[in-house]
N, C-alpha and C positions, 0 to 999 in steps of 0.2 A: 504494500500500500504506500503510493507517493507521501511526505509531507505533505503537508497542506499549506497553500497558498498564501500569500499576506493580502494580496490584491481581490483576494475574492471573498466576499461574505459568504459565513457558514452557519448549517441549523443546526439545531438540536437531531433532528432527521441525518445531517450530514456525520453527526458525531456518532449516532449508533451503526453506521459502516464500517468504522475505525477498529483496527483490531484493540481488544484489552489494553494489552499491554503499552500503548499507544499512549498516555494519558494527554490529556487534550483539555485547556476550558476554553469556552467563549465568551468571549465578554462585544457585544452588541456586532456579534458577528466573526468580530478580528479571532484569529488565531495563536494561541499560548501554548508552548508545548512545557511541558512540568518535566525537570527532574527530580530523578528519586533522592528524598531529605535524608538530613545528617543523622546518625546518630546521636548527637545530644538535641534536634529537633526532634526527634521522635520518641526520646524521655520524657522531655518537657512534654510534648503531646497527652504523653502518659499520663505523665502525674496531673495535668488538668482534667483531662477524660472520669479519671476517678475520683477526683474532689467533686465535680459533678457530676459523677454516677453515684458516688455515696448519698449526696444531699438527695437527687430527687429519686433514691427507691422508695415507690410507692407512691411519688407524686405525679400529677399529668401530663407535666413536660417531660419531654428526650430528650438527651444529650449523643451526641455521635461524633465521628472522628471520621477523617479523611481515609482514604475515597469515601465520600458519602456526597454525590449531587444532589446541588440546588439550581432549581429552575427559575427566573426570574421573566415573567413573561411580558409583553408589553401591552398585553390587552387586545391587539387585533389579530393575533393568528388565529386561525381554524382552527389548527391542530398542535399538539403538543410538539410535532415535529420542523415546526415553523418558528419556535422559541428560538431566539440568536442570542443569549445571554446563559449560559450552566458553568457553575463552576464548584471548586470541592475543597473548602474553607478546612482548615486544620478542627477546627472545635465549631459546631453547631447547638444552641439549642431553641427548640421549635415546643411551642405551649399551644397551639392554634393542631390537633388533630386533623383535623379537616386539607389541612396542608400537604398532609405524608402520605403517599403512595410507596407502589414497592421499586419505583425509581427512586425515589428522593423525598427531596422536597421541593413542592411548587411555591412560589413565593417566597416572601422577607420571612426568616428566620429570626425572634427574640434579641437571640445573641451570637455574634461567630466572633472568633477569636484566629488570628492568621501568623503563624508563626515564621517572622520575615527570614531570608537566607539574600547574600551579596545576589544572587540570580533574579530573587523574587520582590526584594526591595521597594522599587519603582513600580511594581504594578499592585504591590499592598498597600503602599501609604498613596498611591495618587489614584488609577484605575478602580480598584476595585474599594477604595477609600469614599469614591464620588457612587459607583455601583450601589455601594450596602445605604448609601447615605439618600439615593433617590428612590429608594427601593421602599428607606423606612426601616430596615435594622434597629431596631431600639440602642443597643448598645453592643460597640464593637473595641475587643482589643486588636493594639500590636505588637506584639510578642520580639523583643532582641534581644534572643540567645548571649550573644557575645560581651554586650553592654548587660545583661542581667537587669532590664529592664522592661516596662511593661505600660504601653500609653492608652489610658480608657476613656473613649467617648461615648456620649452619651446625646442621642436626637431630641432634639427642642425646635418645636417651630420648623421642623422640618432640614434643620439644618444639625451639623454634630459640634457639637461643645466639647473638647477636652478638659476630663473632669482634674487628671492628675499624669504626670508621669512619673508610674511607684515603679523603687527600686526594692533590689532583695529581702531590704529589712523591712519592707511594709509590709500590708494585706490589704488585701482590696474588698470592700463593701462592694457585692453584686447588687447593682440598682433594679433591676428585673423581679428581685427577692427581695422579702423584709430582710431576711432573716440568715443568709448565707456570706460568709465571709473568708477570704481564700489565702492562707500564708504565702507569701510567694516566697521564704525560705525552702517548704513544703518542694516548692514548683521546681526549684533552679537547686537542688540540692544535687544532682548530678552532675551539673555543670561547673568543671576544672577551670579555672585560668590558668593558662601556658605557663610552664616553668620557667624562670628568670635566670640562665648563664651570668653567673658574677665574673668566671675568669674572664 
């Protein structure tokens, strides 16, 4: 199967062509091709995954983890396959049932959390920064492994307010919940800084 093009817009239709292994998002057509994350991005992955899988067993909301697509639709396709927007956020969670099929999910998800990498950078904090924000995201992190830091916004009036940028020693109050509160010592505990050569 060729690449795919930069010059051509692509569907939802065009991506379930694509072999597996291919991973692919679209974002309002354009083409992303994803490499596979670090291992300390997929620690971190971890240990969010199950700070919010502890909190909501038993509650109505999901929480999920990449590969998990979200369909973000524009309102005039037909068909599911005419969607030019899917993409597979490191931490999703979706409170609106009614959203989740056994593709994904259609629609603004609650909360996604994007755990950035030097590759992926540029298209977390601006592309899909403006995506979660016109969509309606309630509240979005972004995740820097390397800085051990973490910048959460939060949708007001349609636009995202940066609440805070918490480092290691903080925790973060999830605004989505009264009542859930996240160490990020917890988070980033697997995370080494490089060893320092004195000679």
């Amino acid at each position: 199967m060729p690449l795919p093009k930069e010059d051509k817009v692509y569907t939802y239709g065009d991506l379930l062509m694509w072999p597996e292994e291919e991973r692919i998002e679209l974002i309002n057509g354009q083409p992303f091709m994803m490499t596979p994350p670090s291992r300390i991005h997929q620690e971190i992955s971890r240990e969010l995954l199950t700070a919010f899988s502890v909190y909501l067993k038993d509650k109505s909301c999901r929480v999920y983890s990449a590969p998990f697509g979200v369909r973000f639709p524009s309102g005039n396709e037909k068909s599911d396959k005419e969607i030019k927007t899917i993409v597979e956020p490191d931490i999703v969670v979706v409170c609106d049932e009614s959203k989740l099929d056994d593709e994904g999910c259609k629609g603004a998800p609650d909360l996604i959390v994007e755990i950035v990498s030097p590759s992926t950078a540029r298209k977390d904090k601006v592309e899909k920064f403006n995506l979660y924000e016109k969509a309606g995201v309630k509240e979005y992190w972004i995740v820097e492994p390397e800085q051990k830091v973490v910048m959460v916004f939060i949708l007001e009036d349609g636009r995202y307010r940066i609440v805070k940028t918490y480092s290691e020693d903080d925790s973060i109050k999830v605004s989505i919940f009264d009542d859930l509160t996240i160490n990020l010592k917890d988070i980033f505990k697997s995370v080494k800084r490089p060893m320092v050569n004195s000679s």
